[in-house]
C-alpha positions as CSV (number, residue, x, y, z in Angstrom):
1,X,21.1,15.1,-3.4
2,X,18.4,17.5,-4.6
3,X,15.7,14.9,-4.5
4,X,16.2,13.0,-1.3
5,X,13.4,14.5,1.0
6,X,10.8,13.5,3.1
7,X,8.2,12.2,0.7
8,X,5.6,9.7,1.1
9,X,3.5,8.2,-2.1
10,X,0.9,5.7,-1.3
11,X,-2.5,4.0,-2.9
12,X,-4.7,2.2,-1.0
13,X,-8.5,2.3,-0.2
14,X,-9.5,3.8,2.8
15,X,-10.5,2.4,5.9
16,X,-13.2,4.3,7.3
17,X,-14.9,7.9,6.7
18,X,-12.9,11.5,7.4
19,X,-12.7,12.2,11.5
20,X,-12.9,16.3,11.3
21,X,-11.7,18.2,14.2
22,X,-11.9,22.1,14.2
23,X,-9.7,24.1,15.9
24,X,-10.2,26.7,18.9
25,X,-8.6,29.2,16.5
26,X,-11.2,28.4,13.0
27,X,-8.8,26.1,11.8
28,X,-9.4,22.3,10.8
29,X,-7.5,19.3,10.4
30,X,-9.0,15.9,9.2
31,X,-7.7,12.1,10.3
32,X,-8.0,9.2,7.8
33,X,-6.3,5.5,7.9
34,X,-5.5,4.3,4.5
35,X,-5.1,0.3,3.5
36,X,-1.9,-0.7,1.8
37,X,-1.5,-4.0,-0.1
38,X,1.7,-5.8,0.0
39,X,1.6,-9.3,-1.9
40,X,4.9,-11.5,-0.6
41,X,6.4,-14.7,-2.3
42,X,7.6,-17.2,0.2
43,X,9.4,-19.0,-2.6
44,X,7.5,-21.9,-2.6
45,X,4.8,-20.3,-5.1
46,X,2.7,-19.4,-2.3
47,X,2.1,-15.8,-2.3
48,X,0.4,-13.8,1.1
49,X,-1.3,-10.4,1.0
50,X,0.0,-7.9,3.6
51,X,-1.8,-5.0,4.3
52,X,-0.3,-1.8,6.3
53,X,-1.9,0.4,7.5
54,X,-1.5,4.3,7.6
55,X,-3.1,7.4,9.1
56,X,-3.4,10.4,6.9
57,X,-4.0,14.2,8.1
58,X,-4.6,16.7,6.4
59,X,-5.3,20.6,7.6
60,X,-7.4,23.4,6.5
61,X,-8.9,23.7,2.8
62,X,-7.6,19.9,2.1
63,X,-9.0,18.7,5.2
64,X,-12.3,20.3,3.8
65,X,-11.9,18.7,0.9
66,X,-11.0,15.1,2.3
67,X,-14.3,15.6,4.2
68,X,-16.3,16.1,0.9
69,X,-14.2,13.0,-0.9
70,X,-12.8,10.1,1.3
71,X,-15.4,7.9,1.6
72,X,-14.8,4.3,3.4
73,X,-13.4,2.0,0.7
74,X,-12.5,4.6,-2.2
75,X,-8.8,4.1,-3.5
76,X,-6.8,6.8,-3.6
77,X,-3.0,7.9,-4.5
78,X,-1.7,10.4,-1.5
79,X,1.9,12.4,-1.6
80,X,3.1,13.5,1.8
81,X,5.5,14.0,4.4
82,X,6.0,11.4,6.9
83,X,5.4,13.0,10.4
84,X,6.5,11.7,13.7
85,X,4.9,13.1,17.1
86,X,4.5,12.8,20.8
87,X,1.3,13.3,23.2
88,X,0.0,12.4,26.6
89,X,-3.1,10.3,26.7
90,X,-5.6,11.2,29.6
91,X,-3.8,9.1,31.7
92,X,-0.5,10.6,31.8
93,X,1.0,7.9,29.4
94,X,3.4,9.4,26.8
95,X,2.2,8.3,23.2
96,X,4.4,7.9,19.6
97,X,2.3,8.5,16.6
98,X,4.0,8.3,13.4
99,X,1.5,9.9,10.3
100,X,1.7,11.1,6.5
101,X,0.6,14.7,6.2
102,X,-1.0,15.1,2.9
103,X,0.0,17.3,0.4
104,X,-2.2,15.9,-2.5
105,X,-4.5,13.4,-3.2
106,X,-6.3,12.2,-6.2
107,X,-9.1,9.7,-6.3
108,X,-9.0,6.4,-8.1
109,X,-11.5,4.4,-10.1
């Protein structure tokens, strides 16, 4: 039972460029959505392309290092925890937001 954890491993390309936020206290986190591909095989030889999307963060020296690296449309292979949080909106609504917190990355061809 050693190896059942909270672990996420993805590749995909990503959908648009690093959103940086810096903290009040010096800190940083970055925001990312990353593009999936799932092909599906309705059984009649006709197969449909699926894609999921997710949204990466990633805090301090890896969120400076997404900055540098994630470009819109560059693959890349992710491993993470997936993350499930609350917030209020500015109205007063109460928000879900489920994300993978990166761990590591590398970049693909």
């Amino acid at each position: 039972m050693n190896n059942l954890r909270n672990k996420v491993q993805l590749i995909g390309h990503l959908g648009h460029d690093v959103e940086i936020k810096k903290l009040e206290n010096g800190g940083m986190f970055a925001r990312v959505s990353l593009g999936t591909k799932e092909f599906k095989n309705f059984g009649t030889g006709e197969t449909k392309v699926e894609t999921q999307w997710h949204q990466l963060v990633g805090w301090g020296r890896l969120a400076e290092n997404m900055q540098v690296l994630f470009k819109k449309g560059k693959q890349v292979a992710i491993e993470g925890k997936l993350s499930h949080r609350t917030y209020e909106d500015k109205n007063g609504i109460k928000r879900y937001i489920s994300e993978v917190v990166v761990k590591e990355f590398v970049l693909m061809a």
